[in-house]
Structure formats: structure tokens, C-alpha cells
N, C-alpha and C positions, 0 to 999 in steps of 0.2 A: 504494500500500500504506500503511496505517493505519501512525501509531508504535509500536503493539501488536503489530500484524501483524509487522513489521518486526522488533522484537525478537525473536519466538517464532520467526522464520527464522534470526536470528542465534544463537539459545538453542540448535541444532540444529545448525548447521552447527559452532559449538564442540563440543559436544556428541560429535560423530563424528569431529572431526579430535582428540581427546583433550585440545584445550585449555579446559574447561569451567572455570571460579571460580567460579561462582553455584551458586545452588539449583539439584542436580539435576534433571533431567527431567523425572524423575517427581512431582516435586511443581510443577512446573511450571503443573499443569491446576490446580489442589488454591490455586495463590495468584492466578491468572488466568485463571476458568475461560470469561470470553465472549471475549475477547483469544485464547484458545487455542483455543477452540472454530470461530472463524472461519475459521480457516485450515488447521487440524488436516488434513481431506479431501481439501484441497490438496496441502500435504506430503507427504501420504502417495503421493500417484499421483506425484508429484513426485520425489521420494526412488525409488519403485521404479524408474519407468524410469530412474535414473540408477545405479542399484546394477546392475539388469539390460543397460543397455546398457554399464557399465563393464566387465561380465562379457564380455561377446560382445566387445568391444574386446579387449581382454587376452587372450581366449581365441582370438582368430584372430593373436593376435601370438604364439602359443606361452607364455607366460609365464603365472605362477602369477600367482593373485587372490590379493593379500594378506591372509590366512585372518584378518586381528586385525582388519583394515578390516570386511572380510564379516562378523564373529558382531558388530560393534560396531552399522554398519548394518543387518540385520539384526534385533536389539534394539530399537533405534529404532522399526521400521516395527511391529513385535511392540506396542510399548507404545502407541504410534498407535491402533494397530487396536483395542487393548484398551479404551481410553477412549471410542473413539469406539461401540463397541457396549455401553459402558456409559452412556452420555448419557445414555439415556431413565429410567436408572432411578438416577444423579446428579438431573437434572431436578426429578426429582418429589418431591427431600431439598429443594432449596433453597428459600428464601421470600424476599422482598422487604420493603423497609421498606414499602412502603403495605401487606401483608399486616397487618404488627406494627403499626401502626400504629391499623389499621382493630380489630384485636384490643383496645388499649389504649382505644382509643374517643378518638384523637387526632389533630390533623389543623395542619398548618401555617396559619399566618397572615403574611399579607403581610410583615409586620414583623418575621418572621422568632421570633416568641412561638409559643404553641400556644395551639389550641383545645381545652378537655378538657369533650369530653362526660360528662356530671352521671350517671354510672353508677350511683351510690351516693350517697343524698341526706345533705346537711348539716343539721345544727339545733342551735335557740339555745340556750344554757345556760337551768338551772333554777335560780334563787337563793331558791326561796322553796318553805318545804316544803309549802306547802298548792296547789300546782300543778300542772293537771288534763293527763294522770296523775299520781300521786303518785310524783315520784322517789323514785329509788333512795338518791341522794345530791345535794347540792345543787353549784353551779358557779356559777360568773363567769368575765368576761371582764376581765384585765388587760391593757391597751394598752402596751408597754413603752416606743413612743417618739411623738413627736407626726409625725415626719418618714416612718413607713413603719407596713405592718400589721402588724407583728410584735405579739402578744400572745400570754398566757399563759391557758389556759384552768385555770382552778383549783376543784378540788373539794376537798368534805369530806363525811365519811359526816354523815347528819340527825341525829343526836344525838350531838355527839364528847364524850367524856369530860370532863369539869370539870376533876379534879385529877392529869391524865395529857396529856403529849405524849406524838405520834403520830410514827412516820418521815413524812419528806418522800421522794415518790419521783416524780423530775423525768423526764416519760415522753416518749417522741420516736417518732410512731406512723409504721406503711409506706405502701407506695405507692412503692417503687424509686425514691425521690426526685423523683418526675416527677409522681407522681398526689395528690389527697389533702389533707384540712386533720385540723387539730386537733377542728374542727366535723361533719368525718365521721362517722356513725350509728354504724358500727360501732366505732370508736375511742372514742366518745362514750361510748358504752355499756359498752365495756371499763372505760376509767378510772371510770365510776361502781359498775363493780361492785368493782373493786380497793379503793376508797376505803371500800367498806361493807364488805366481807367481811375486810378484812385487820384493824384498822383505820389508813387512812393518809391521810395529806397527800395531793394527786396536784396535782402542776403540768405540764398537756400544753403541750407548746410548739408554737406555731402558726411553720414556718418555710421557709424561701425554696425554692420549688423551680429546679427545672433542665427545660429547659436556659437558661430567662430568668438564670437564678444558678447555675452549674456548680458545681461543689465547688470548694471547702470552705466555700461560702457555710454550707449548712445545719448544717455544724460549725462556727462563728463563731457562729450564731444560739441552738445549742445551750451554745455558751460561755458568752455573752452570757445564757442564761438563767441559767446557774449563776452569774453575776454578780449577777442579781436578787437570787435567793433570798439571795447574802451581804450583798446591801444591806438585804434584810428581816431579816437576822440582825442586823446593827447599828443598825436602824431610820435605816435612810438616805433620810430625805423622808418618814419615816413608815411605818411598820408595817402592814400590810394587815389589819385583825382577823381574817381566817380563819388568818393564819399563825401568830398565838398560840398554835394547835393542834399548830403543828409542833416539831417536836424538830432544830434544828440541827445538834447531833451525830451526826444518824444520818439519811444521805442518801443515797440510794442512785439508779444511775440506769438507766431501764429503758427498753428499742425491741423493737420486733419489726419484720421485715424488716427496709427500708432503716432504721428506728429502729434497731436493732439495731448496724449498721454504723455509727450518728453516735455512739451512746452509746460504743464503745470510741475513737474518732477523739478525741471531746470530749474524754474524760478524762484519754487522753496529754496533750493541748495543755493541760487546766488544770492537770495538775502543775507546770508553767510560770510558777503564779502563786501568790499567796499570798493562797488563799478563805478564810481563819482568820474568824469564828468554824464556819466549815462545814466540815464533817465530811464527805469520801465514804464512807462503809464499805461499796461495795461494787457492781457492776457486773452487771445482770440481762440476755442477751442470747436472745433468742426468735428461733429461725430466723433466723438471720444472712443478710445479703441479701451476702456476698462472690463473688469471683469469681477471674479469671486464665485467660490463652493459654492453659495446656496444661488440656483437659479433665480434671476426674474419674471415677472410674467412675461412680458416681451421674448426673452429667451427662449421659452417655453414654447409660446405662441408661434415663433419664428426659427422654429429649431433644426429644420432644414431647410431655409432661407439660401439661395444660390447664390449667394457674394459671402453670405459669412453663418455657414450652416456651425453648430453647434458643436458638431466632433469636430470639425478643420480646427475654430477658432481654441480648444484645447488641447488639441498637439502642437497647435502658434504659440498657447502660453508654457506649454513644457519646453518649447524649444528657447523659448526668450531669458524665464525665469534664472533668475542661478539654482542649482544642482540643490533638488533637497527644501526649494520652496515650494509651497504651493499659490492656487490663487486667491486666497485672501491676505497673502503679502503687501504690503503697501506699494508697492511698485506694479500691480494687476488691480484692488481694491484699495482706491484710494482713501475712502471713508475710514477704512482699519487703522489707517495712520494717524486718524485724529489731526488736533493740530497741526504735527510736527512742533512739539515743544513752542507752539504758538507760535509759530511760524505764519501758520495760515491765517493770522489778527492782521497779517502785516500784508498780503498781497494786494496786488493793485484791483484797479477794476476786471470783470473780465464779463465777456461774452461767448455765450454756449449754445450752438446748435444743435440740433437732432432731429430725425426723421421717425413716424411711430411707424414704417416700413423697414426700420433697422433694428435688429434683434438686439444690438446693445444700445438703444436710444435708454432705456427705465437707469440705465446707468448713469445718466448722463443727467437724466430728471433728480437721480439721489442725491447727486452731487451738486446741482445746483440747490435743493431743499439742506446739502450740508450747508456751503457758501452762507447761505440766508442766513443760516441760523449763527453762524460764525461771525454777522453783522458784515459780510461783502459786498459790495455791488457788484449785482450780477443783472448782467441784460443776456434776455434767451428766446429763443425760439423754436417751438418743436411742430413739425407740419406734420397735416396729416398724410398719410401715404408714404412715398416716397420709398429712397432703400439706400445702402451704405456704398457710399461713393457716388451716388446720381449728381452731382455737379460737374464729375468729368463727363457722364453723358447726357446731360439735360441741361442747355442753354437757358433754359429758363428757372432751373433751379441757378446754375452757377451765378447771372447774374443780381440774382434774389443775393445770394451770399456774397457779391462785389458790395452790391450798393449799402449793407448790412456795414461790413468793413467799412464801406470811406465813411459813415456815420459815426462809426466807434471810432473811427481812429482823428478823426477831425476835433476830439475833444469838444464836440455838441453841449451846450447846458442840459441838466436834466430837466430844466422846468420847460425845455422845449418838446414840440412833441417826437414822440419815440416814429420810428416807420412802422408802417402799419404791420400787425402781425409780431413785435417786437413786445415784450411786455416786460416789465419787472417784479409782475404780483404770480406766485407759482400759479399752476391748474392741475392737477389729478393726470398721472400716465394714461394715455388712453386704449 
């Protein structure tokens, strides 16, 4: 008999004789379900004849069958039976990492790295406006160290103002930390519309994924970039001439998806330092890529949702996590973290969207009901419909979420009005 095996005879045999300490029974199948599965049919033919011939024993000795023994065994052979003519249709819920895998278009290498098939093509910055097509906005590539590829891909809209700074808005794109560069098409194209339509600075940060660099690497990386930008604020090694453009004082910083999750991670950790002459005013979060053990209903509901089905997005957080966490770690559930030693009394403003077509939107609702309750402002938006990542294919969502942006980052008064659909007072996940 297997070690598995063996325990789920011992899990049983406590079980009935009433001295159980562990996980009940029934959730038994629910944490071990091929371990449990093996043996289950056995047990069960096992267990009756031993309840039925304890009966005929007893009953030819005169004596009463101890009724608490009988409805306890009994129970037992009942939940048995129940699981095992549930199998086939358990079964057909479950997935495999090579499923998610094969889904993510990812595949191990020797060396224990990944292979990431090129789903979604990369391309090189435009620094020059007369460049066939004619961007949108121009870009470069900053190198930040000689020792590794970490750079900063930097746009500005084709014609920026002369006698006007622009916010700086230091963006940190998705891909569940696993997938993805700053050079991504779709990202690429994002930040060059931001950069034209708003008007703004944009520095993408090209940074470390997982699971080669588990967390909090790509939050170090995103530190490490808002260290740049204070080194271009003091001209440290020299001033980059496109950030002439940028306005230090008003910095704001922006993720969707796993972006999304670095930007609030980042900013905890750079309160920790003193970025003076940089300015955060303020924290942009696009479909938060959080998580955590107890399901929400959203999760629930949307659990094999085709952009972010439910087994993918938990083989995304075993691969992200460091070795040994889980996902109610602060770095997946952000609310676990609490403050952060009041950390989070000190954040700037921020702005949180959500879609109730994306199975982590209720994550996204918690966290803005944390925010609130932590005394932040917080401006949100959660539409109805919608799915996770519809602003790279839905021109009318994407520009719903520019025009969102230049409101939040223009430093609007509150006493002004909010854009429609924007609110500050929560409403119920729907």
C-alpha cells in the first residue's frame, strides 16, 4: 500500500472510531483527490463487509449494534458512495499543468527556465518621426545597467509642447508576470497612444519575469525604475533630452494586469525611500491581476472564462510566487498585508478599474472597499460586461480608459465633476 493509500485508510479508520484531528472526511477527496481516488472502491467493499458482518456477529450474540457506531459507519460508506458516482463528472472540472501550460503557449526547458512561444509579436521603438508608418509617438530604448537587460522603453507624443511639462507616467504592462516584454505590440501601442492622446511622458519598464525571477524581483525592477526617473530629476550622469519634457512633480504610476499588481507592490516599498525631487501623485490600476485561497464569487462564476480561466491563473501564481508560498501571501492577496506597517495611510490617490466580465474584477472591488476604509482616495470604475484585457481589443473600451487617465492625471479638483460612470461612493460586486 502507497503512503497515500495508507493515510486515507488511517483518515477512516479515525474517522469512525470518533478520534479524527484533521481535515474532515469530506474534504478529504477535495485536498487528495488521486490518493483518494485509489483506494476509495476498496474501502468501501471493505468497510461494508465489516459493518455487515459486525452486525450478524452481534446479532447472533443477542446484543444490541451500537446505534452511534452504525449511523457513524454508515455515513462513511454514504459519502464513499457519493464521491465515487461523482468522479466522472469531478473529472471532467479538473485540468493539468501541461493543459495551462499548453494554453499559455509555455513549455519547460531543461534548465529548468521556460520556453515562451512568441504568441504576440514584439517591435523596435520609433525615435524618428518621419518613420514608415508614421508613429503615433516616438520611443527609445534606455539600457539601465551594463550587467543585465533591464531597460526602459521611453516615449513622447511627436510634437510635445515647448513651454509646458508633461506628467511622467512610469507604466509596468501584463502578462501575469510570466508572459510578455515592454516591446510587446500590444503594450507598444498602448503607451504610444497614452503618450499622444493624454499629453504625457511614458517610461515602460522592461522587467524580470518569473518563474527564472519569482517575486518580488519585478517589484525591485519597478523600484529600481522609479530610481531612474529621480536620477533624471537630479541629472545624475546626465539628463536624457526627452525627459526635459517631463514634469517631476507629477508622477504617476500605471499597470494593467500583473502591471497592475507591481504598481501598488512598488509604491508601498518606495515610500521607504526618499525619491525627493519626484513627486508620486498618484497610482493608476487596470484590472488588477490579484488573487487568494478562498474563491470569489466572480471567480466562481467565471471559472472557465477564456483569457483567465481559473486552473491557468493558479499555475500563473505557483509559477510567480517564491517556492513555499501560497496565494494568500501579500504579494497575490493584497488585503493579507494589511497596512504594511501603515504604509498604506501614506499612499497617494489612486484609480481602479474593473470589468464584472473578468473573473478577478471582486478582487479588485475588495480592494478598493480596503482603500476606503484605510481613509484613501480612491476613484473606480467597474463596467458591466466586459473581460480581462478588452482594451487591447475594444477601441471603445481603450478609449473609455485614455480619457479616465488624462482626468486622473491632470490633477482635476474633486469638487469638479467626476466623468460619467466614475464614482467615489463603492456599489455591491455584481
Amino acid at each position: 500500500m502507497g503512503r497515500k493509500q495508507a493515510q486515507i485508510h488511517d483518515k477512516i479508520d479515525l474517522h469512525e472510531s470518533g478520534e479524527e484531528d484533521g481535515a474532515p472526511i469530506d474534504q478529504l477527496f477535495f485536498n487528495d483527490p488521486d490518493g483518494f481516488m485509489i483506494c476509495a472502491t476498496n474501502l468501501i467493499i471493505k468497510k461494508a463487509k465489516y459493518v455487515f458482518s459486525k452486525f450478524i456477529v452481534q446479532s447472533e450474540k443477542t446484543a444490541k449494534f451500537p446505534k452511534r457506531q452504525m449511523v457513524k459507519t454508515i455515513h462513511t460508506l454514504v459519502l464513499f458512495l457519493f464521491v465515487c458516482l461523482s468522479w466522472q463528472t469531478i473529472q471532467a472540472q479538473q485540468h493539468t499543468w501541461q493543459e495551462a501550460f499548453q494554453v499559455l503557449g509555455i513549455s519547460w526547458n531543461s534548465d529548468g527556465t521556460l520556453n515562451r512561444t512568441i504568441q504576440i509579436p514584439m517591435v523596435d521603438p520609433t525615435p524618428y518621426a518621419d518613420s514608415k508608418p508614421t508613429p503615433t509617438a516616438l520611443s527609445q530604448d534606455i539600457y539601465l545597467s551594463p550587467y543585465n537587460k533591464a531597460y526602459i522603453r521611453l516615449y513622447i507624443p511627436l510634437n510635445p509642447p515647448k513651454n509646458k511639462k508633461l506628467p511622467l507616467i512610469i507604466y509596468l504592462h501584463g502578462g501575469d508576470f510570466v508572459l510578455f516584454s515592454a516591446s510587446t505590440v500590444i503594450f507598444h501601442n498602448f503607451c504610444n497612444d497614452i503618450a499622444s492622446q493624454l499629453p504625457v511622458v511614458v517610461a515602460s519598464v522592461e522587467y524580470r519575469l518569473a518563474p527564472e525571477n519569482r517575486l518580488p524581483a519585478a517589484y525591485d525592477d519597478a523600484l529600481n525604475a522609479i530610481f531612474w526617473a529621480k536620477n533624471q530629476a537630479l541629472g545624475v550622469g546626465g539628463r536624457d533630452p526627452w525627459m526635459e519634457y517631463a514634469d517631476f512633480s507629477r508622477v504617476y504610476l500605471l499597470g494593467s494586469s500583473a502591471g497592475a499588481n507591481i504598481v501598488y507592490h512598488a509604491a508601498l516599498r518606495a515610500l521607504d525611500f526618499d525619491i525627493r525631487p519626484l513627486q508620486i501623485k498618484g497610482l493608476i490600476l487596470n484590472q488588477a491581476y490579484f488573487g487568494g485561497l478562498k474563491r470569489t464569487a466572480s471567480e466562481i462564476r467565471l471559472k472557465d472564462d477564456p483569457y483567465v480561466a481559473l486552473y491557468v491563473n493558479d499555475v500563473l501564481w505557483t509559477l510567480a510566487l517564491p517556492k513555499n508560498l501560497n496565494r494568500d501571501h501579500e504579494f497575490c492577496n493584497p488585503i493579507s498585508g494589511g497596512t504594511y506597517l501603515g504604509r498604506v495611510f501614506r499612499l497617494p490617490k489612486l484609480y481602479i478599474k474593473g470589468d464584472y466580465g473578468d473573473p478577478l474584477v471582486d478582487r479588485s472591488v475588495q480592494l478598493v472597499q480596503f482603500l476606503q476604509s484605510c481613509g484613501r482616495n480612491v476613484y473606480y470604475r467597474f463596467n458591466q460586461g466586459g473581460f480581462h484585457g478588452i482594451e487591447i481589443q475594444n477601441r471603445t473600451a481603450a478609449q473609455q480608459l485614455y480619457d479616465d487617465i488624462k482626468w486622473f492625471v491632470n490633477d482635476i479638483s474633486i469638487a469638479q465633476k467626476l466623468p460619467e460612470g466614475l464614482t467615489t461612493t463603492l456599489h455591491a460586486s455584481q
